[in-house]
N, C-alpha and C positions, 0 to 999 in steps of 0.2 A: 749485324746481318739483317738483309729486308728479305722476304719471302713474299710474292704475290702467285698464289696457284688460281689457275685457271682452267677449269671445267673445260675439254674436249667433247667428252659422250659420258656413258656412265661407268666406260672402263677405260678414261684415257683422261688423264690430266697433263697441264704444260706448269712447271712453276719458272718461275721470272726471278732469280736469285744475284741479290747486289751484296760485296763485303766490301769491309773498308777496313784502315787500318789494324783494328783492332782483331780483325777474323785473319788477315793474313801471317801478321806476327809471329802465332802461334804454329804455323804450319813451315814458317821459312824457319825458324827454330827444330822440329821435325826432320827439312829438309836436309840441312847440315850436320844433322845425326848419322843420317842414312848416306849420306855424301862423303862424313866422313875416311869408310874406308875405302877412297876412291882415287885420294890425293892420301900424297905424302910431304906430310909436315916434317919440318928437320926438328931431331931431338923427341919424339914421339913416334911412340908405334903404331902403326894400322888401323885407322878408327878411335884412338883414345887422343886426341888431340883436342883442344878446346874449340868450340864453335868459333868465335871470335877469330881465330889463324886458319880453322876450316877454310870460309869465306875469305881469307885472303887470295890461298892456293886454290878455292875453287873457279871452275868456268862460269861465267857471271848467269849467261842466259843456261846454262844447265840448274842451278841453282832458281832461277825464275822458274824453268819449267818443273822442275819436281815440286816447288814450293806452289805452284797454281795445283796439280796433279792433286798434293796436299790437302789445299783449302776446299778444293772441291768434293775430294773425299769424305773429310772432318763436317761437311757443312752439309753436304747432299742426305744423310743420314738421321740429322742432326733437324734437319726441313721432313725428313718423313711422317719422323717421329712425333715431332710437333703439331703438324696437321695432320697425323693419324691417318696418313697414306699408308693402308697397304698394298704395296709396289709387288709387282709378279714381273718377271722378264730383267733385262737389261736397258738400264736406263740410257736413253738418248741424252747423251748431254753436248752442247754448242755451247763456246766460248764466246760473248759476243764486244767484250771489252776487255783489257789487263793495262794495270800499269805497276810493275812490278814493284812491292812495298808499299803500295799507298790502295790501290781500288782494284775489284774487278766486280766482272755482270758477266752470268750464265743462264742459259735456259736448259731445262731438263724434259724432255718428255718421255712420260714412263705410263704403262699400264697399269692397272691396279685393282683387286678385287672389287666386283661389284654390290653396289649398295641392296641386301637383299630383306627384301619386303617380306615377312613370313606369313603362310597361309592358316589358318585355322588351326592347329596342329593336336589339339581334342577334340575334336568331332569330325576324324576321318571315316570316310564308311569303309575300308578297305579289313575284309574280315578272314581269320584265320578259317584256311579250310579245312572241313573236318576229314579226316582220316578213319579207314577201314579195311583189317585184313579179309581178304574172302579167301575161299577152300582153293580157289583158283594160283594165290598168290602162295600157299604152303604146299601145293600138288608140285608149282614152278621149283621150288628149292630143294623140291625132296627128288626130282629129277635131277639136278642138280648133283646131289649127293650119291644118288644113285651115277650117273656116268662114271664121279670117282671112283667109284670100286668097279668099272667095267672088267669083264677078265678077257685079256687078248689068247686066242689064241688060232695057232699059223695051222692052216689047213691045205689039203692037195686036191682044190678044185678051183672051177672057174669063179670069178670075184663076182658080188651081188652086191645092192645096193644096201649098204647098212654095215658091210667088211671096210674091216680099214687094210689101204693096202701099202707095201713099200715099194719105192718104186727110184728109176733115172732118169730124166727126162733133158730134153736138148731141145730148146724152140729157136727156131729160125723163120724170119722176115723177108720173102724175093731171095731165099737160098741162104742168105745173114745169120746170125749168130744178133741177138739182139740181148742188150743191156737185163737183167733179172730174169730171164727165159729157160734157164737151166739151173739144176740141183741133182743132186745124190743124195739114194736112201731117204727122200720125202716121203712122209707119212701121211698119209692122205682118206677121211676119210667120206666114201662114196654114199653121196647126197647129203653134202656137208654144204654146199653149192658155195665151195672156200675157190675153185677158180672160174675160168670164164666156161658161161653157158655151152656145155655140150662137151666136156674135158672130161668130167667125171662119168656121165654114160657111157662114151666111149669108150672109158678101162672095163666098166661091167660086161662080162662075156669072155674077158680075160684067165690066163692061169699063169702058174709063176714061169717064171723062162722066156715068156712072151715077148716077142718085140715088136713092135708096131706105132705105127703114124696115126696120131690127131690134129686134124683138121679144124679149127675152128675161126674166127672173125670175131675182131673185137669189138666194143661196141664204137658207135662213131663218137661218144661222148665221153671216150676212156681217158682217164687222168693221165696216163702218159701223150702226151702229144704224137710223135713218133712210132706210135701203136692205135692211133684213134683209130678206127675204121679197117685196117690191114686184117691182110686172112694170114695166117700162120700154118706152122706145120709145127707138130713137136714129135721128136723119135721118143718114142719111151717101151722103156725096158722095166716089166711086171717082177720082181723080185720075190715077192710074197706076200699073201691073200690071209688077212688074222680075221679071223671070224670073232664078233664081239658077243658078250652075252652077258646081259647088264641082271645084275642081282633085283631079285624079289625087293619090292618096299615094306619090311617085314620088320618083325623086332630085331631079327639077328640084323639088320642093314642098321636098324638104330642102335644097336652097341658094339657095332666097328663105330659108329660116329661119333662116341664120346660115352657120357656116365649118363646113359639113358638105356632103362631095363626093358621097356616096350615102344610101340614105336608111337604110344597115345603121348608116352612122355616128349618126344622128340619131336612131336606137332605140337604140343605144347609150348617147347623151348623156341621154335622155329618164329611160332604167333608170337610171341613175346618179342625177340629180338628185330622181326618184322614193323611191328607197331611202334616201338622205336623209331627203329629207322624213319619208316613215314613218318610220322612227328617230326622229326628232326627236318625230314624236307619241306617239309608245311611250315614249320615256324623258319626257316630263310628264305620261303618264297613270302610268305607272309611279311617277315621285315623289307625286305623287297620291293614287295607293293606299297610298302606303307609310308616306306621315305618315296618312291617314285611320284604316290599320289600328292603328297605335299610339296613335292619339288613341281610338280603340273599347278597346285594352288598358290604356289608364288611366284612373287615378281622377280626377276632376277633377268641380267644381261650375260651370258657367257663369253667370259674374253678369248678372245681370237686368240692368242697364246697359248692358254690351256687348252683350247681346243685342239691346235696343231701339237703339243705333245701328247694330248689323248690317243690321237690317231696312231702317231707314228708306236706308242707301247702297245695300241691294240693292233699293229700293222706286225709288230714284231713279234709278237703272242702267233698270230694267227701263222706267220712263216716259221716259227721256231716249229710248232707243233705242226706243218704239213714236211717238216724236214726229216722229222721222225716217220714218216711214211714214205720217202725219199719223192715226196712230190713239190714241185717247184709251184709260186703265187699262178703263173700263166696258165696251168695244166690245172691247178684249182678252178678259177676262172670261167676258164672255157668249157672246162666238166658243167657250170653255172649259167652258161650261155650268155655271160657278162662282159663286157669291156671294163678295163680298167677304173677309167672314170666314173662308168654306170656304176660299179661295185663302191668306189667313194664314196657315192652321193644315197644310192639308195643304204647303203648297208655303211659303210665304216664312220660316216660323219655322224648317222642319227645314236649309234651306238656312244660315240665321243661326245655326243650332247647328252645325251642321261646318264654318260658317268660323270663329267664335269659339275652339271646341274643338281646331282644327287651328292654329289661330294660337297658342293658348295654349301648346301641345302644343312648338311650334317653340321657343317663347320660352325656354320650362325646359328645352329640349335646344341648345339656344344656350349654358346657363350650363354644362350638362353637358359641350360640349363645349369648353369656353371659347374659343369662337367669336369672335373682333374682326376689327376692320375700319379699316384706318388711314384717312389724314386726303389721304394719297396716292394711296388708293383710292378714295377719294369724288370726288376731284379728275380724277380719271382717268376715272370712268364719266361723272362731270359733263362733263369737254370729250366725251366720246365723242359725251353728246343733245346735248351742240351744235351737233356736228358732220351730226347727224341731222335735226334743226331747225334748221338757221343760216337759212331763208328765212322763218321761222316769230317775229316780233318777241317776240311776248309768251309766247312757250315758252321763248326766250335769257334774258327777265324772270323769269322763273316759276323759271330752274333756279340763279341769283343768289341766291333766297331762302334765309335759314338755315334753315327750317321743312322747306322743299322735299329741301336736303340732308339734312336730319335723315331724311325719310324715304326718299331712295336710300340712305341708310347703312344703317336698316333690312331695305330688300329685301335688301344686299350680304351683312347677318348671315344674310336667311333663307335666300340660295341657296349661302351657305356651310355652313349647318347642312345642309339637305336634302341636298348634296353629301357630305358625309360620312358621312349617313344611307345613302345611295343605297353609301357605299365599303364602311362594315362587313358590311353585305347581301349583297354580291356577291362 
């Protein structure tokens, strides 16, 4: 077998592949394997017949074509390897000579990960930022805690801003009945600003029994399309006015809230569990910026391949999670004041370029640091999600798969690499 590869771009090689006898051989031998259960040979069963009588019974050019099918298999794989092609996508391959049993010539053109040039990668300036609870950020949680223990209760007067009320409502569009416009027994509570501007003042003035039309107009930039801009009416029926009365921030509120005796203890626990957490967000914005910054200080081409799968999984990301809001891409969009293509080009490609860039970035600082991940280690993080998911059937299924570990192996290499990145830095 002769291989001559030939340089396209820096993500595009063509290789020029000739065999001869001795590469075909082996694969029409192959052929008449797989050929075998196709014919039937007399005095033998289905597939176990000798090669030799195979070839008798078989169709001459069916046996050409699987045994070219063959060579090019055995040999396309065989020429990666060699010259240390790593191939991304599906290989273009032309047939541009055969003479069955004796020669053939192919050309392949395939993509291939880019040759990448690494920048500096100890002496990035990209620095962890430092982290601070203020009285601000433990007043936020202990409001918080306080709502939990709000005590409802239903009063016989007109509703006020701060009553949470119950309530029916019926919205209609030009007389319509429109799509999510209506509910029973909605709990609502008044200057929550949970619907559209001027819904919730409207019930204030109210008492239970009440029945009465709200008037309002949506905005012109509303996610639903079919409501942008439209005035509405909703009939709603006042049910009952719960007057809310949120507990003192006191010791007794901090021991409903757990094994805290006063409530110095519980702004204690609160600072603690707080400071965490921001650490925690500071060091993955911090590794973040830190592979970002290296992947801007190296050279590297982004193949047009991984680009187009970048997009389409951050295209599917982005529509899975507006479908949990029952909002369709268009009604995102135009809430953005974007065209399709504008949203491409400004927003969905440059996102696909610094995850492709930044992944790549990992991968050749993976080999730089010769990064591995055993087989104890997979197994280990594996019982960990199961341990995560045991109530979860098809997540236990999912983490069985080889495919599935293949890819927790990968995360393991990348958050060992970022780790080390994160050591030399610091």
């Amino acid at each position: 077998m002769k291989a001559n590869v030939k340089k396209i771009s820096d993500v595009k090689v063509e290789i020029a592949v000739v065999l001869d006898r001795e590469d075909l051989e082996p694969a029409r031998l192959k052929a008449l394997q797989k050929l075998a259960g196709e014919v039937k040979v007399p005095g033998f069963r289905s597939g176990k017949a000798p090669s030799n009588l195979v070839e008798k019974h078989v169709d001459p050019n069916r046996l050409a074509s699987v045994s070219l099918e063959q060579a090019i298999g055995d040999t396309l794989w065989k020429t990666f390897s060699e010259h240390k092609i790593a191939h991304i996508g599906r290989p273009d391959v032309v047939v541009t000579k055969y003479v069955p049993g004796e020669s053939a010539e192919y050309t392949v053109t395939v993509e291939k990960l880019p040759e990448i040039k690494l920048g500096d990668y100890k002496k990035l300036k990209t620095k962890k930022p430092v982290t601070k609870v203020s009285e601000k950020d433990i007043e936020a949680v202990l409001q918080n805690i306080q709502k939990s223990f709000v005590e409802k209760k239903a009063v016989a007067r007109k509703a006020k801003l701060g009553d949470e009320v119950v309530i029916d409502f019926e919205g209609k569009i030009d007389g319509e009945l429109f799509e999510g416009g209506s509910a029973k027994d909605f709990k609502l509570e008044l200057g929550s600003k949970t619907f559209i501007a001027g819904f919730e003042e409207a019930v204030v003035g109210h008492e239970s029994g009440d029945k009465f039309d709200i008037k309002v107009t949506f905005p012109k930039n509303y996610r639903i399309e079919a409501q942008a801009g439209k005035k509405a009416v909703f009939t709603t029926l006042l049910k009952q006015v719960n007057e809310l009365t949120l507990p003192k921030i006191d010791d007794e509120l901090a021991k409903k809230s757990g094994a805290f005796a006063t409530l110095k203890e519980l702004k204690a626990d609160i600072k603690v569990n707080l400071a965490h957490q921001k650490d925690h967000e500071a060091t993955n914005q911090y590794k973040d910026e830190l592979v970002l910054e290296l992947a801007d200080k190296s050279a590297l081409v982004a193949p047009e391949i991984l680009l187009e799968d970048q997009k389409k999984l951050i295209r599917q990301d982005i529509e899975r999670n507006l479908s949990f809001r029952k909002v369709k891409l268009e009604e995102f969009l135009r809430s953005m004041h974007k065209t399709e293509a504008e949203w491409e080009e400004t927003e969905l490609k440059p996102m696909a370029e610094k995850r492709v860039r930044m992944g790549l970035i990992l991968a050749r600082l993976a080999e730089e640091f010769k990064i591995t991940v055993s087989d104890k280690e997979v197994a280990e993080k594996v019982a960990e999600l199961k341990t995560v998911h045991q109530k979860n059937p098809e997540v236990l299924k999912q983490l069985d798969m080889p495919e599935v570990q293949r890819d927790i192996k990968n995360r393991l290499v990348t958050e060992k690499t970022v780790d080390e990145l994160v050591k030399i830095n610091t």
